[in-house]
N, C-alpha and C positions, 0 to 999 in steps of 0.2 A: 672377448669374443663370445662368450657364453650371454652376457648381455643384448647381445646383437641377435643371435640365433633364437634367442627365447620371446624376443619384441614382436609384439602382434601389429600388422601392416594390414588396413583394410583393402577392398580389394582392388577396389578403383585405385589408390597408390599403387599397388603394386601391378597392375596392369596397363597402367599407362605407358612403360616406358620409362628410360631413363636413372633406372634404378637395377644396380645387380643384385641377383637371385641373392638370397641369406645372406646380403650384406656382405659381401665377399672380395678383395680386391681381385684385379684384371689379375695381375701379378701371382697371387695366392693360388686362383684359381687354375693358370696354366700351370701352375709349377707341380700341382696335383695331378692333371691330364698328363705333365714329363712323367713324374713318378710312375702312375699306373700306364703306361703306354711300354716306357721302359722295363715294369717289373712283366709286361705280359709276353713283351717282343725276349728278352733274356730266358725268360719261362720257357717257351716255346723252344728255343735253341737248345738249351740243356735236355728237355726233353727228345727233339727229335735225333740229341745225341745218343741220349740213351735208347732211344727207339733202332737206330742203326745200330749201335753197338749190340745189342741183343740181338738182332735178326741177323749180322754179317761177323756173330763171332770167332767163326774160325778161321776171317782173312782180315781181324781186327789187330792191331798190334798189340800185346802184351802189356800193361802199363807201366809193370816194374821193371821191363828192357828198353825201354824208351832212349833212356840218358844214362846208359852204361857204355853206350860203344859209342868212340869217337872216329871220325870217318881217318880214314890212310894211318889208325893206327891198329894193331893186331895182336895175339898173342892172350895167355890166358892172365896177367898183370893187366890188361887194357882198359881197366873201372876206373873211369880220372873224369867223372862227373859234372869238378870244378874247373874244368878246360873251356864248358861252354859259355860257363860265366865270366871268365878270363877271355876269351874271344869278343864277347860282347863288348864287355870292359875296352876292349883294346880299339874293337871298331868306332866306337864314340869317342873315346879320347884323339883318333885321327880325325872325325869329321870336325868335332870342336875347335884341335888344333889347326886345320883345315879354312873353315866359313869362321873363326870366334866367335866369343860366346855370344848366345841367344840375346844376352839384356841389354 
């Protein structure tokens, strides 16, 4: 690669056409516009997370009551965290057994 990007291309080749920029594949090339498009649009989200969470904190949920209380159950024993993972758990294992497996 380093070969490629250091190679001096006079101007008429490289203005013709039919040649990519830095010697770069099609391929290469998008897969860097995914990257950077993805790391700016993710950026963006997390930030304008944190932008709300700051201006609307005191109708923001708490982050460490999140996944302490499980719904229709009560009382001050009610910290069963691992209920939502077991639920999840349980609800894939019906769709699978359900449609069978994806492969």
């Amino acid at each position: 690669m380093s070969g490629e990007v250091t190679k001096v291309i006079d101007q008429k080749t490289l203005w013709e056409g039919g040649r990519s920029p830095l010697s770069v594949s099609y391929g290469k090339m998008m897969m860097w516009f995914f990257l950077i498009s993805d790391a700016l649009t993710f950026g963006s989200l997390l930030g304008s997370l944190g932008f709300m969470r700051h201006k609307y904190i005191d109708s923001w949920p708490i982050s460490e009551a999140i996944f302490t209380h499980m719904p229709l159950v009560h009382g001050p024993d009610a910290h069963y965290p691992l209920l939502y993972v077991a639920l999840m758990t349980f609800i894939l294992n019906c769709k699978f057994s359900y449609n069978g497996p994806c492969c």
